[in-house]
C-alpha positions in Angstrom: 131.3 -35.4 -36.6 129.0 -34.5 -33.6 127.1 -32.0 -36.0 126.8 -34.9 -38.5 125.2 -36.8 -36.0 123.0 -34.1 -34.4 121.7 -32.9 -37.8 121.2 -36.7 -38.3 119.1 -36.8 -34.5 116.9 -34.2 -35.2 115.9 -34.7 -38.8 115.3 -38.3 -38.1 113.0 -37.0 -34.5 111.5 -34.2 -36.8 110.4 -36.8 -39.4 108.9 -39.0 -36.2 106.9 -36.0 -35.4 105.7 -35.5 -38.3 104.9 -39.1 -39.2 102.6 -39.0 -35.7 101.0 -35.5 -36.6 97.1 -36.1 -36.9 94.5 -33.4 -38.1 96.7 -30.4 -38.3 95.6 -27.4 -40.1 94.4 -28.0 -43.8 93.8 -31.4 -43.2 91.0 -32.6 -44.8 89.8 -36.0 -46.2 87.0 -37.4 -48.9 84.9 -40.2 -48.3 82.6 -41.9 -50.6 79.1 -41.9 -50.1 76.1 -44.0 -51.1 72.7 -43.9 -49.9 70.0 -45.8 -52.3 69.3 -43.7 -55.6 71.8 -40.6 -53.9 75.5 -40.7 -54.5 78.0 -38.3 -53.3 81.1 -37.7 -51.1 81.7 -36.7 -47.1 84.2 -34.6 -46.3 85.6 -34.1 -43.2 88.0 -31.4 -42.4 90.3 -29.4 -39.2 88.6 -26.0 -38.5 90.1 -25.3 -35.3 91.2 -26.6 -31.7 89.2 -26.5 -28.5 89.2 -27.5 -24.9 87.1 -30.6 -24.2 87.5 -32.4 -20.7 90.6 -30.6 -20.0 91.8 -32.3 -23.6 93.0 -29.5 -26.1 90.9 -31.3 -29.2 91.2 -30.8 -33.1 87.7 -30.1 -34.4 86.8 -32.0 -37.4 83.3 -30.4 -39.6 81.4 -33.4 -41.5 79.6 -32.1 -44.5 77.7 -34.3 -47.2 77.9 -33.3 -50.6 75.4 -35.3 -53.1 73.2 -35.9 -55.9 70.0 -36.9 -56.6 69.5 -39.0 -58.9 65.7 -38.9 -59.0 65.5 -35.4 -59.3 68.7 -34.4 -60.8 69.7 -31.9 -57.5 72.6 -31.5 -55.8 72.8 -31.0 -52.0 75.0 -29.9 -49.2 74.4 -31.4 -45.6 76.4 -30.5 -42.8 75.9 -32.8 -39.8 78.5 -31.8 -37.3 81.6 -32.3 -35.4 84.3 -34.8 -34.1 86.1 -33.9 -31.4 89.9 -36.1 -31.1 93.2 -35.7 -30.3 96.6 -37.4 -30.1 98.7 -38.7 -27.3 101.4 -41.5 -27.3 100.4 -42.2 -30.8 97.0 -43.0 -30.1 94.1 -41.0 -31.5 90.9 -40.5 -28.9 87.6 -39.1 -30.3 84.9 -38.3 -27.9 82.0 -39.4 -28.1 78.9 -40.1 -25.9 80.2 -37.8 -23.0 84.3 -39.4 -22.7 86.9 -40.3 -24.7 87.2 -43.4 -26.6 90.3 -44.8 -28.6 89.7 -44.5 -32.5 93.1 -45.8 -33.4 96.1 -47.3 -31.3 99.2 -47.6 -33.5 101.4 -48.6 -30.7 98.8 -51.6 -31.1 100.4 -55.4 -31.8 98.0 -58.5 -33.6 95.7 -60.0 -31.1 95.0 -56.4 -29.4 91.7 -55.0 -29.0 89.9 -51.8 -27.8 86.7 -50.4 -27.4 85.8 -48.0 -29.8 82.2 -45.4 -29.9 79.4 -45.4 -32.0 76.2 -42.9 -32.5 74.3 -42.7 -29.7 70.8 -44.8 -30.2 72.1 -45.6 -33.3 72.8 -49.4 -32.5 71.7 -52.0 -30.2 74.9 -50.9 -28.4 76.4 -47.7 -28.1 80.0 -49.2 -28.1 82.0 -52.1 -30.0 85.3 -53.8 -29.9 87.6 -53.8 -32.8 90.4 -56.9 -33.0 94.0 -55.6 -34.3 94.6 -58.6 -37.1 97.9 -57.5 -38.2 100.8 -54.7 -38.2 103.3 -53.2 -40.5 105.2 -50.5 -41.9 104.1 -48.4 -45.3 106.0 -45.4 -46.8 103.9 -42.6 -48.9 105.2 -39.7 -50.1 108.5 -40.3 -48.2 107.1 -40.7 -44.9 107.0 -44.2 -42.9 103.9 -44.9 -41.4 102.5 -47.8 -38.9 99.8 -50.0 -40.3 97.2 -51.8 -38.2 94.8 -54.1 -40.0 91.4 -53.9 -38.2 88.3 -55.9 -37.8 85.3 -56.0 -35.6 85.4 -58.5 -32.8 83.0 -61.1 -32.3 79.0 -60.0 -32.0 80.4 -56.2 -31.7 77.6 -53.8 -33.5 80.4 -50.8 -34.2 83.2 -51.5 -36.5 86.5 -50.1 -37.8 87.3 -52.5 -41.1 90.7 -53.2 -43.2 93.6 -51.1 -42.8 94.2 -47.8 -40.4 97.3 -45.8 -41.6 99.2 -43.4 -39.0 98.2 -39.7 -39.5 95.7 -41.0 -41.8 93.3 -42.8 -40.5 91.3 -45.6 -41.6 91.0 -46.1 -45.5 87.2 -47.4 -44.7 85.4 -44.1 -43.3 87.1 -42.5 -40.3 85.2 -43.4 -37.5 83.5 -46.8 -36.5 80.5 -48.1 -38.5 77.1 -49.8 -38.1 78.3 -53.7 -37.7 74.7 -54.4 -36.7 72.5 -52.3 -39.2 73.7 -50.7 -42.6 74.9 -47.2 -42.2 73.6 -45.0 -45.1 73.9 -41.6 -43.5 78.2 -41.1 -43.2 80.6 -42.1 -45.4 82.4 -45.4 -47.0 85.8 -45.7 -48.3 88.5 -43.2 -48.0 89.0 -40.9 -51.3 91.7 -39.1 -50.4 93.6 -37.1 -47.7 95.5 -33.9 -47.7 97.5 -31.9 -45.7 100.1 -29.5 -46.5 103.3 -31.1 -44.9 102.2 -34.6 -46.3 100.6 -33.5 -49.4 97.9 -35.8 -51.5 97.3 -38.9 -50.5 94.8 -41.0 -53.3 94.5 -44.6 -52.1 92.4 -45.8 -55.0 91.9 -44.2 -58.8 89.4 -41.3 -58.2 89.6 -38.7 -60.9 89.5 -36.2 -58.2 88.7 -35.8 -54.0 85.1 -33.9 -54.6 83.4 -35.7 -57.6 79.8 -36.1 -56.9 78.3 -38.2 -59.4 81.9 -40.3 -60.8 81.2 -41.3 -63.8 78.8 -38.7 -64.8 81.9 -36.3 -66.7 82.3 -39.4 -68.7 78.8 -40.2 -70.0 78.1 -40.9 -73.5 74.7 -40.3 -74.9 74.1 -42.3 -78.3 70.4 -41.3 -79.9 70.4 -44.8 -81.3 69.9 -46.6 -78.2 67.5 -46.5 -75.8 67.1 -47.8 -72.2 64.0 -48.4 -70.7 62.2 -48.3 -68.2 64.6 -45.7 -65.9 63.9 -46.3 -63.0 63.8 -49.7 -63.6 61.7 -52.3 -60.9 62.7 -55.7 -62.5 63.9 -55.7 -66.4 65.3 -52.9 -68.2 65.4 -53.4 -72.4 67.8 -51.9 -74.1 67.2 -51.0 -77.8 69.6 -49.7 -80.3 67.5 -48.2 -83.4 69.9 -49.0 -86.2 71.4 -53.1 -87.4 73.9 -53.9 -84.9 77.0 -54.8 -86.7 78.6 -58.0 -85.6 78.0 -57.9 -81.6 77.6 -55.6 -78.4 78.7 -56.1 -75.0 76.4 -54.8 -72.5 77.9 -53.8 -68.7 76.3 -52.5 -65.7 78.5 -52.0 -63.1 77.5 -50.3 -59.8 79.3 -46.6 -58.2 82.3 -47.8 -57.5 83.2 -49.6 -60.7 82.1 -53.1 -60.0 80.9 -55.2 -62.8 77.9 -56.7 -61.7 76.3 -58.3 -65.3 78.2 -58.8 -68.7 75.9 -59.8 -71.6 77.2 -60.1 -75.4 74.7 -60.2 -78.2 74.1 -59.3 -81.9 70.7 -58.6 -81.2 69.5 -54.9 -81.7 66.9 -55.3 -78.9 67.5 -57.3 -75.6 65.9 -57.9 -72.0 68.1 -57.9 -69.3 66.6 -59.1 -65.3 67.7 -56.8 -62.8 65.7 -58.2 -60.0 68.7 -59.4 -58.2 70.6 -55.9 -58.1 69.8 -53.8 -55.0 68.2 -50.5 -55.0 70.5 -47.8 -56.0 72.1 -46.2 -59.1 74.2 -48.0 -61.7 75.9 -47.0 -64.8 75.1 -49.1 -68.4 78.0 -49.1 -70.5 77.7 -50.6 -74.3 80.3 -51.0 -76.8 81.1 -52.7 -80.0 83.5 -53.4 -82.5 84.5 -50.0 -82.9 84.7 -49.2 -78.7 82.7 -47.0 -76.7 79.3 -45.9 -78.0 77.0 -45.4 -75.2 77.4 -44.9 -71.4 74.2 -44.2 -69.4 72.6 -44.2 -65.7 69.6 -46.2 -64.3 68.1 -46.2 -61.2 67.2 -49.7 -59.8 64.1 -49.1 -57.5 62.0 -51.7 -56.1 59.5 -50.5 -53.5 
């Protein structure tokens, strides 16, 4: 019976242990990235362990993977290193010459703590993220603490939505522009791996490292044209052949929003894009039959 129980002890510390692990080796996580008419991923991953104010630290590499869509190239951008660690279930990253707390997941709703930004980057080098909310989530067999962030009051540096234990944040990993929009690190989480936890995929990416999402899935029909690409204002779209019965016309941005829906049985049509923001967006048309042409525009207006 006392081995029962001991067996019981230790696998049940063992899985605690595990649970509280952050950044061992072969961790690595995805993050989306969007800048304008460039679309990509971030990754961040463990490369070793160093010494940093007497703090034996995980070092995380940041490297930018993306396209451009202007020129059709691909690029590889790496812009660094994080510095954290764990203690008491609390991760500290340092930044800015000391340690700040990234997450506290001993934290309770109402809590708050100071959290870094980039130096210069802000009107203030620092920020103060509110806990809204805590729970409990399992994935792949291990049970996690949840706290629900959001930046406090007037703070320019931001962690948003939900930080999982071991995982981080499933907005980008460390805090965010609240005061001016961030387009040089990442956006939503894509996925994290290590070996003990294995994949975790939050949303419905077809893989961690895609660069261009949709691109694999592109259809290019002869019969229609879209024009002009990049586009300032309008775009027309023109299919060369009758249209049979109707189309329905999409454009949705990166990340799968739909941001127009048109339906016509016209074979030529003028659609206003003024309102969409600079950047790159896919234009998907089908009709009766499904599917017949998926395509990317750039909306750029100087």
């Amino acid at each position: 019976m006392k081995t029962i129980l001991l067996s019981v002890l230790l696998f049940f510390m063992s899985s605690l242990v595990m649970a509280q692990a952050w950044a061992p080796p072969g961790a690595v996580w995805y993050y989306d990235w969007v800048s304008m008419w460039n679309s990509g991923y971030v990754k961040i991953q463990y490369t070793g362990d160093t010494m940093v104010n007497g703090r034996s630290c995980k070092i995380l590499q940041k490297e930018r993977h993306w396209f451009d869509w202007l020129d059709s190239t691909y690029h590889t951008d790496h812009f660094g290193f994080e510095y954290t660690y764990l203690e008491n279930n609390v991760v500290y990253n340092y930044r800015n010459g000391q340690f700040y707390t990234l997450y506290d997941f001993n934290a309770n709703a109402g809590d708050s703590w100071i959290v870094a930004g980039w130096n210069n980057s802000a009107p203030d080098s620092t920020g103060v993220v509110d806990v809204d909310s805590t729970g409990i989530t399992n994935i792949n067999s291990f049970s996690l603490k949840v706290v629900n962030l959001s930046p406090a009051l007037n703070s320019c540096w931001a962690l948003n939505g939900r930080a999982i234990e071991r995982i981080g944040s499933m907005g980008y990993m460390f805090p965010e522009p609240n005061c001016v929009v961030d387009l040089y690190e990442g956006g939503p989480l894509r996925c994290y791996y290590d070996s003990t936890f294995g994949l975790y995929e939050p949303g419905s990416a077809p893989a961690c490292d895609y660069i261009v999402g949709m691109d694999n899935l592109s259809m290019d029909n002869r019969d229609i044209s879209i024009y002009p690409n990049p586009a300032n204002s309008m775009i027309t779209i023109e299919y060369n052949r009758p249209v049979q019965g109707w189309m329905s016309i999409e454009i949705s941005d990166l990340f799968g929003k739909k941001m127009k829906n048109i339906e016509t049985g016209k074979a030529k049509l003028t659609i206003d894009v003024k309102d969409l923001l600079n950047g790159v967006y896919f234009i998907s048309i089908r009709d009766k039959s499904g599917m017949i042409c998926r395509r990317k525009i750039i909306k750029y207006n100087p």
